[in-house]
MARZABA-56898 format. One record per residue: residue in three letters; x, y, z negated of N, C-alpha, C in turn. Coordinates in steps of 0.001 Angstrom, whole numbers, plus 500000, padded with zeros to 6 digits. Each point is the difference from the previous one (the first is absolute). Layout:
# MARZABA-56898
AlaXYZXYZXYZ;...
END
This chain:
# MARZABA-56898
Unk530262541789518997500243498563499842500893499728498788;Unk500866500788499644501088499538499213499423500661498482;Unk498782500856499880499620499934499219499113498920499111;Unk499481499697501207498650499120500033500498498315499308;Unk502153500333500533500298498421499526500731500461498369;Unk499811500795499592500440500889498932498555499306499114;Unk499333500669500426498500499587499028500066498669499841;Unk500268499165500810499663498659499894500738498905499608;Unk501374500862499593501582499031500042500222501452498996;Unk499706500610499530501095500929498638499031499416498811;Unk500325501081499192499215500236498632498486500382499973;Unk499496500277500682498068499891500643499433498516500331;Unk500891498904500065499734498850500161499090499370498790;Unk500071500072498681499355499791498908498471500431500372;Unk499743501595500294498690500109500116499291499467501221;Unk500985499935501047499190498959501142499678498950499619;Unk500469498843499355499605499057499348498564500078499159;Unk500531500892499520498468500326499335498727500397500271;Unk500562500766501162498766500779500694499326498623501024;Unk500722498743500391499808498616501134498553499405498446;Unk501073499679498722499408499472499124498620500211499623;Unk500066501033499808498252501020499935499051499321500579;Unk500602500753501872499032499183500927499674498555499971;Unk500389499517499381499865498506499989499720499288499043;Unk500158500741498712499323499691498595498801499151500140;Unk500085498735499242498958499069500005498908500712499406;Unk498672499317500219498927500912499276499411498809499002;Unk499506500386498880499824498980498894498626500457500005;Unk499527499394498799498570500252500257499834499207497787;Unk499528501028500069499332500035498109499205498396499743;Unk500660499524499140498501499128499259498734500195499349;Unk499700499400500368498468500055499202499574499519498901;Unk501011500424498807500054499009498750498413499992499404;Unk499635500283499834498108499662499509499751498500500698;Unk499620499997501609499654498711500272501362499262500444;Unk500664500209499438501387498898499816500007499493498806;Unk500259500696498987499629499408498304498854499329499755;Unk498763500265500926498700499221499370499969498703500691;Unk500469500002501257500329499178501183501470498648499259;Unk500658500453499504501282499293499091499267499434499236;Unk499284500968499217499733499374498390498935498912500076;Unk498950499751501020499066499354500312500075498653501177;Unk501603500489500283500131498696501265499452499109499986;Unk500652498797499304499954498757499203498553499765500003;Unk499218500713498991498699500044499987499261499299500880;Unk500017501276500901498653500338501126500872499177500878;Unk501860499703500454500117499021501259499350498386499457;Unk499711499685498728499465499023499738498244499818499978;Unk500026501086499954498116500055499967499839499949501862;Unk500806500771500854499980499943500931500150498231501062;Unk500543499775499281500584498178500575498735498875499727;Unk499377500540498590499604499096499308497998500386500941;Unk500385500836500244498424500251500906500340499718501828;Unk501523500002500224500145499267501518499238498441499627;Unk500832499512498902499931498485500374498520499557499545;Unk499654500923498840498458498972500354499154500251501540;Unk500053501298500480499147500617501008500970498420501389;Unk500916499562499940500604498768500414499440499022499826;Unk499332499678498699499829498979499247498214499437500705;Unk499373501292500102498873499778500377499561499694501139;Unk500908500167501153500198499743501547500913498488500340;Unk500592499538499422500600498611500124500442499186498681;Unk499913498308500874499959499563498495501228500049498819;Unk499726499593499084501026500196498887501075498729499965;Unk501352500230500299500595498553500173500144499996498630;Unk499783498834499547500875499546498222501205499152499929;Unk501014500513499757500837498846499867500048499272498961;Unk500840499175500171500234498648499020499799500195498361;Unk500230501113499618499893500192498685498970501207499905;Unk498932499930500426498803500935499939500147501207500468;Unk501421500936500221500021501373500537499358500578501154;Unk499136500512499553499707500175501702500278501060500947;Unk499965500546500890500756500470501027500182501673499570;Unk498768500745499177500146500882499142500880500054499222;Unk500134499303499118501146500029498726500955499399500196;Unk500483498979501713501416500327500279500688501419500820;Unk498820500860501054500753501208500053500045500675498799;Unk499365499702498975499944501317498838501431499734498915;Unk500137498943500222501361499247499372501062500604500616;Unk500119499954501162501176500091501116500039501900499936;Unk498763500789499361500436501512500307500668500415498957;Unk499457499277498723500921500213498854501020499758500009;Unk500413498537500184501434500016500575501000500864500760;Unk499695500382500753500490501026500696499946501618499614;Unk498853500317499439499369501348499666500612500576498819;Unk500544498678498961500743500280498926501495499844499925;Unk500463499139501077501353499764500216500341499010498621;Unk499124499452499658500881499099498633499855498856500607;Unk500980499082499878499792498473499583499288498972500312;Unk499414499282500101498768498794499931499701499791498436;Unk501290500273499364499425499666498929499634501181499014;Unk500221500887500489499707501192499212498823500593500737;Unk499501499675500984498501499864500322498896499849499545;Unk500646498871499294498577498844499204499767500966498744;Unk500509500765499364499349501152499169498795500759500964;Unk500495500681500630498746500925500910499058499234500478;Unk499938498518500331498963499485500630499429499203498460;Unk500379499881499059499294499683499025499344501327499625;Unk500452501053500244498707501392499566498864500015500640;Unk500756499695501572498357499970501014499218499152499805;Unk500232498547499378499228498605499737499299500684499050;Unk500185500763499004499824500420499109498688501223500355;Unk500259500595500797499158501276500869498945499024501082;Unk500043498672500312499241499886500815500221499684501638;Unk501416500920499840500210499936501665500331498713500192;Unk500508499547499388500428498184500307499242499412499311;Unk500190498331500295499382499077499409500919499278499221;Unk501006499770500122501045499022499066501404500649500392;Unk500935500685499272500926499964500183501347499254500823;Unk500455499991501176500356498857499986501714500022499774;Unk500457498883500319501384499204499337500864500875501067;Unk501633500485499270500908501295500928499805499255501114;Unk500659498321500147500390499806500982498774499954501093;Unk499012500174499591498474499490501122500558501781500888;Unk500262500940498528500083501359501308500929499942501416;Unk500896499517499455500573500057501235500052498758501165;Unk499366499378499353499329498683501151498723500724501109;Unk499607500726499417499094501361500650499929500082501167;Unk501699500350499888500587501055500603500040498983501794;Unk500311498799499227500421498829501587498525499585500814;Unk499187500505499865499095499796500752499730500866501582;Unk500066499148500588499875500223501541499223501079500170;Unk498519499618500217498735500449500220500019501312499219;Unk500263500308498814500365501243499378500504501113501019;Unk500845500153500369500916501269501162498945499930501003;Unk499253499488500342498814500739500917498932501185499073;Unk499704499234498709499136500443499493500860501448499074;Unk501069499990499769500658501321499555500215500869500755;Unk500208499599501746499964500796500751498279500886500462;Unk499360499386499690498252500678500028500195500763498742;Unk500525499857499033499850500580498917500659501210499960;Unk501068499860500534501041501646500969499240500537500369;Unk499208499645501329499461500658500961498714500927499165;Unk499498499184499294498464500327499343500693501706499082;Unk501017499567499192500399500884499260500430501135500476;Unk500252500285501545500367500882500977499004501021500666;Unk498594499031499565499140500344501312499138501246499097;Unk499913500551498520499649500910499546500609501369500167;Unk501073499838500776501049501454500781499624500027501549;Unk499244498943500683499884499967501264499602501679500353;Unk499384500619500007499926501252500210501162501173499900;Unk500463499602498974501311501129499524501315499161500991;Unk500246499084500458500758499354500508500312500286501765;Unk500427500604500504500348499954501383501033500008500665;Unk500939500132499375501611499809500482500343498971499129;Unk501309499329500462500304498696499579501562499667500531;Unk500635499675499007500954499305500135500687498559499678;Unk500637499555500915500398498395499373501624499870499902;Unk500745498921499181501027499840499641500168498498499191;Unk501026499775499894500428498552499042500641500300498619;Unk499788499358499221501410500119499286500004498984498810;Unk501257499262499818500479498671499265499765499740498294;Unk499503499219500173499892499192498449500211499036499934;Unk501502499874498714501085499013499905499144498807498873;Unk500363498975500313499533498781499424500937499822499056;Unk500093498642499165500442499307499043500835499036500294;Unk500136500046501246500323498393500733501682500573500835;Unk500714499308500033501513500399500751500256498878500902;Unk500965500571500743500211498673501367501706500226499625;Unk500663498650499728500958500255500666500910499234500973;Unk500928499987500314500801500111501166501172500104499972;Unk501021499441500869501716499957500057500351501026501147;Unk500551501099499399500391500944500291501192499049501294;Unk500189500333500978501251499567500778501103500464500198;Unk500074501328499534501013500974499965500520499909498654;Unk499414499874498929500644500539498573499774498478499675;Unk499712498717500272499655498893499603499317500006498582;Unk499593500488499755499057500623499068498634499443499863;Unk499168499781499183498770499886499877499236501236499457;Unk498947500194501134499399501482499089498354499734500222;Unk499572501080499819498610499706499403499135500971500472;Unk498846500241500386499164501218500599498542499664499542;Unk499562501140499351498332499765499811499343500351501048;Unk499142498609499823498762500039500820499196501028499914;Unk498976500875501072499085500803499679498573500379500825;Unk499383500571499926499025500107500996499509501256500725;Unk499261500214501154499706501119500356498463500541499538;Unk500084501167500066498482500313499620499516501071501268;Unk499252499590500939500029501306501237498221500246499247;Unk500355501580500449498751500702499146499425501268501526;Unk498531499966499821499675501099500387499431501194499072;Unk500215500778499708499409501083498963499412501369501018;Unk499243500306498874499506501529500319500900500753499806;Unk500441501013500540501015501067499131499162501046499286;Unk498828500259499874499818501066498860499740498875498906;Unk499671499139499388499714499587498587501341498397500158;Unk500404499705500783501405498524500544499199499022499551;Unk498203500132500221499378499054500271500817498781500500;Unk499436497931499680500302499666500910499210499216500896;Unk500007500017501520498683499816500329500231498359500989;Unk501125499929500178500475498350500478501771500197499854;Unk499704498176499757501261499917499074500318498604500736;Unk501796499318500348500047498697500183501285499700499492;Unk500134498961499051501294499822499746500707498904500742;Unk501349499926500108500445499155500944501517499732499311;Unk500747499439500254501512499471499845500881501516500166;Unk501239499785499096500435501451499834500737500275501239;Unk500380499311501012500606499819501231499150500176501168;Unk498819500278499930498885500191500803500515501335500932;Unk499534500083501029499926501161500827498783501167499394;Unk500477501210500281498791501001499409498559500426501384;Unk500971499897500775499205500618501468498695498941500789;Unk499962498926499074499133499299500462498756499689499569;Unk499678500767498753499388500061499097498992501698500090;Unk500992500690500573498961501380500107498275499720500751;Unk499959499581500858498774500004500800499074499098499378;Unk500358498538499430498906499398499022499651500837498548;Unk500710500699499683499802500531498784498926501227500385;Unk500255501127501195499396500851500422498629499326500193;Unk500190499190500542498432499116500611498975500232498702;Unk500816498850499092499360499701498565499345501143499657;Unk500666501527500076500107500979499294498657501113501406;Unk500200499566500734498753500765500989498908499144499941;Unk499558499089499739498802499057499351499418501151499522;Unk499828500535498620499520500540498996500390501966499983;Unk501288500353500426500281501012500146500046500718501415;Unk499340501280500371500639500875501159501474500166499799;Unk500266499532500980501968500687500074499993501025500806;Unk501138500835499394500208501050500805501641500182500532;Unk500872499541498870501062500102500387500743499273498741;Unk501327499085501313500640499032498882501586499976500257;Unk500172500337498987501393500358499888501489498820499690;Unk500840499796500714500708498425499637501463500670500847;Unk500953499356498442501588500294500816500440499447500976;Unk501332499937500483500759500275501050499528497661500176;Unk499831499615499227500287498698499789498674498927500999;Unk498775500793500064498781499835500420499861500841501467;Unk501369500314500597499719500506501333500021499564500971;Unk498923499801500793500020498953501135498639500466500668;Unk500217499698501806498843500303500559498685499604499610;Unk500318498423499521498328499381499913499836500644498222;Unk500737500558499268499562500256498810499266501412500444;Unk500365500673500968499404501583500241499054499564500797;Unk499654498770500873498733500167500541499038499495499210;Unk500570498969499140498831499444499284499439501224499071;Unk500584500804499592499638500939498777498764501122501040;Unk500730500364501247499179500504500786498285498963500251;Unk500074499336500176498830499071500419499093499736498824;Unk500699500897498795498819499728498687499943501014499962;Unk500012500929500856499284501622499567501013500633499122;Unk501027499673499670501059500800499485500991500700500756;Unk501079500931499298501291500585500799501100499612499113;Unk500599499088500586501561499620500097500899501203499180;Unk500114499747498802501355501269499740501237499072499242;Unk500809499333501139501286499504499781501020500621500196;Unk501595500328499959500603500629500366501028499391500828;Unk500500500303501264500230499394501195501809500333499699;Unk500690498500500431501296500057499816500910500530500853;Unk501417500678499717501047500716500777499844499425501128;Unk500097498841500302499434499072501676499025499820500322;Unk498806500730499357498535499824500930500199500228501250;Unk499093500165500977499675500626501135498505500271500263;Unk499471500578500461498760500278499933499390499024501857;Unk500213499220500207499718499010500811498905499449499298;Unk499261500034500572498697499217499678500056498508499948;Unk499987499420500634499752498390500941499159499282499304;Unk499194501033500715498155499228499813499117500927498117;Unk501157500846499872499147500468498436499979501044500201;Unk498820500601500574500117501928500072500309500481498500;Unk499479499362498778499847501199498865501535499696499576;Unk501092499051500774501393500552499574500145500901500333;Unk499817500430501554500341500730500617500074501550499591;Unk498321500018500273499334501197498653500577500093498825;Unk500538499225499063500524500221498740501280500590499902;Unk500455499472500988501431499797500281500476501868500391;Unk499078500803501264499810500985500154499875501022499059;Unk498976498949499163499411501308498475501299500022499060;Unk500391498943500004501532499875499284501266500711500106;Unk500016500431501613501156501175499850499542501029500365;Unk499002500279500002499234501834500490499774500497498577;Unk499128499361499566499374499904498519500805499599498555;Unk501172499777499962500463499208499204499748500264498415;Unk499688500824500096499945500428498515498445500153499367;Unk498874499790501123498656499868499427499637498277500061;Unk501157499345500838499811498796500436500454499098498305;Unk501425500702499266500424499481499123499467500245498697;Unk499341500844499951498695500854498926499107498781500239;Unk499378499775501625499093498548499271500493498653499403;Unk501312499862500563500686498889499948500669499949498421;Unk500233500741499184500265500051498705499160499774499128;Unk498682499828500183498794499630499260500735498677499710;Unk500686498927500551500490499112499181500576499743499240;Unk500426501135500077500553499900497714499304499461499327;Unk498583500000499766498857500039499213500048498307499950;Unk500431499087500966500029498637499268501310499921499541;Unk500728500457500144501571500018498886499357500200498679;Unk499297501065499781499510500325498891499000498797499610;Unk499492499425500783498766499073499631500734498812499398;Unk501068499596500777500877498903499483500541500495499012;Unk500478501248499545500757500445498581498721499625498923;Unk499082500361500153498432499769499253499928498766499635;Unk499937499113500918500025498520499303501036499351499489;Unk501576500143500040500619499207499551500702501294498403;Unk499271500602500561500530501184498264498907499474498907;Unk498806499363500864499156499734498458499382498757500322;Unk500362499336501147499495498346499744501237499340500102;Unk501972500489499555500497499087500622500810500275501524;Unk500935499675500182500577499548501149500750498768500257;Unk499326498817499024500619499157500483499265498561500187;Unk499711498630500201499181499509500095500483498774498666;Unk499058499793499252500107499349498762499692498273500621;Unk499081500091500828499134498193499817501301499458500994;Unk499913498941500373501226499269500460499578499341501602;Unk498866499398499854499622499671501610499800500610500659;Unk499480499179501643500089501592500734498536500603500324;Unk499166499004499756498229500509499900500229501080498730;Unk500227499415499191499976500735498789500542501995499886;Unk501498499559500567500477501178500349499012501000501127;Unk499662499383500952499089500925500881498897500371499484;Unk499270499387498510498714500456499519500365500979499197;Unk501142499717498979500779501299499213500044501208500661;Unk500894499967501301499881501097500570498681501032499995;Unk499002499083500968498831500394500043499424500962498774;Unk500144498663499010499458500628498692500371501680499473;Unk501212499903500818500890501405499340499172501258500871;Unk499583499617501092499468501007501210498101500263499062;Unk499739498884499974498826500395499507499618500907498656;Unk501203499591498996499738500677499190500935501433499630;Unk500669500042501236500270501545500375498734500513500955;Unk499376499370500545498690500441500733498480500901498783;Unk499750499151499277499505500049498436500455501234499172;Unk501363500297500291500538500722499169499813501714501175;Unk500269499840501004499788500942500828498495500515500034;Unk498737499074499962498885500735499496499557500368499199;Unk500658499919498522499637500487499048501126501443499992;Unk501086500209500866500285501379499820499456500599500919;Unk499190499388501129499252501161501169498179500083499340;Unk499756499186498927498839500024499609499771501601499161;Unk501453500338499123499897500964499505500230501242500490;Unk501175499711501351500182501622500611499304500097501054;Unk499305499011500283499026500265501422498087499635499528;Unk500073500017498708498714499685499161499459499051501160;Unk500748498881500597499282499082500546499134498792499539;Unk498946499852500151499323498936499654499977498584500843;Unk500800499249499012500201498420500539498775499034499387;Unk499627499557501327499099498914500358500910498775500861;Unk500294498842498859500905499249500913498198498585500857;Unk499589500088498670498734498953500769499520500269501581;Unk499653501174500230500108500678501012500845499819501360;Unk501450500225499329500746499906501058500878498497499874;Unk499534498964499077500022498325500154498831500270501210;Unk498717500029500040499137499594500252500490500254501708;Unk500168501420500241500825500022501389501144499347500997;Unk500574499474498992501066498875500268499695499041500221;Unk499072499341499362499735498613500324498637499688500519;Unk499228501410500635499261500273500982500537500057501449;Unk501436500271499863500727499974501467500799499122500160;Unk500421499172498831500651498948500493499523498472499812;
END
């Protein structure tokens, strides 16, 4: 014994450390710079050749709204991706959309401020949300585990308020939520809802899953400590999925009325460590959210609140766009979005 506390408490303590470290060494995994560089260098491109064949294969199934100054419902999403896709301006826009007037894809250039008038249209956030889904549904196969999560995008707009303690006036930006479901092998996104930055997260898992079992087999969906609740584990159960949440210092494994707590709850301390292996697949929307606000932005530019919820959107879709042109090259997948429009609005 008094050796044993010798090894572990003298000068042998360094290599125990080391020898714990080993075992536990993260495992990394090589890039694939070939279809990463061709996949980079071609984004832009092909996510625009990609958009520009959603919306006509759109165009041909319902009618074309025109607004007031001739744009029609084409060349205001195609307005609204540039905006976003390039991160410049409204007015540093009107260069790139005078190239496309120029190429054909448009018909008239239009005025900065019409872009972001775009953006305030109602009826739009239904139709960006089909445009998510559509852009998702070319991984439906490679897709079977799934995770969901929130996370905030700060507005332009501040509230303030009389502090009562410091008699003070101070100030807090407004912001919004973005709750996402993704794939974890490609952080696909396959339903999306934005809501007020004060929103609850746990109420939102089971409509999003829904959205997201429409079109995809689930197999297993992964959601933090924040989304734990009986009816969130039965509902996930009742779509053919398995529940991998992680259960708090005060759980109890009491059912009342939800066997797959019960069951989970069991697999949770027998199992704990194959249970948290599935349950860590949710990193992969941390990462999905690092993806969109590292290259569309993390913050919300337009000022209303239609507007702000279509921005958002906009940011999901064209991280969606951008995600098939890097699984087009390392998974030589072939995207057919006409196809999988045509499925969408065959089922709904």
């Amino acid at each position: 014994m008094v050796e044993e506390q010798t090894t572990l408490n003298g000068t042998k303590i360094e290599n125990h450390k080391a020898e714990v470290a080993e075992r536990i060494k993260r495992l990394t995994y090589s890039q694939e710079w070939t279809s990463y560089n061709l996949a980079k260098t071609n984004e832009k491109i092909i996510a625009e050749k990609l958009l520009l064949e959603l919306l006509d294969s759109f165009e041909l199934k319902r009618p074309v709204r025109v607004g007031a100054k001739g744009a029609n419902l084409k060349e205001k999403i195609y307005s609204m991706f540039v905006y976003n896709y390039s991160g410049y301006s409204s007015r540093k826009c009107i260069s790139e959309l005078k190239i496309a007037e120029e190429r054909k894809v448009i018909t008239k250039t239009p005025h900065f401020n019409s872009i972001l008038n775009y953006f305030g249209d109602l009826e739009t956030i239904e139709l960006i949300k089909k445009l998510i889904l559509i852009t998702a549904l070319p991984l439906k196969n490679v897709e079977k585990d799934f995770a969901v999560d929130s996370s905030g995008f700060s507005t332009c707009l501040f509230e303030r308020w009389l502090n009562i303690r410091t008699q003070k006036v101070e100030r807090k930006r407004h912001w919004k939520k973005c709750h996402v479901m993704i794939g974890v092998k490609s952080n696909i996104i396959t339903s999306v809802k934005i809501t007020e930055g004060t929103s609850n997260d746990s109420p939102e898992l089971v409509p999003l899953a829904k959205e997201t079992r429409g079109f995809f087999d689930l197999r297993e969906i992964s959601a933090d400590k924040a989304y734990l609740s009986r009816a969130n584990m039965s509902g996930i159960a009742e779509l053919g999925a398995i529940p991998y949440i992680p259960f708090k210092s005060n759980s109890t494994g009491n059912a009342k009325g939800s066997y797959i707590w019960s069951r989970m709850f069991d697999y949770f301390l027998k199992n704990n460590e194959l249970y948290m292996q599935s349950y860590h697949k949710r990193s992969n929307v941390e990462t999905a959210f690092s993806m969109i606000k590292r290259n569309f932005g993390n913050n919300i530019r337009t000022k209303k609140d239609i507007s702000q919820v279509n921005e958002i959107l906009m940011k999901c879709l064209c991280h969606n766009l951008a995600v098939l042109v890097q699984e087009s090259f390392e998974l030589g997948l072939e995207i057919d979005l006409n196809s999988c429009a045509e499925m969408v609005l065959a089922q709904q």
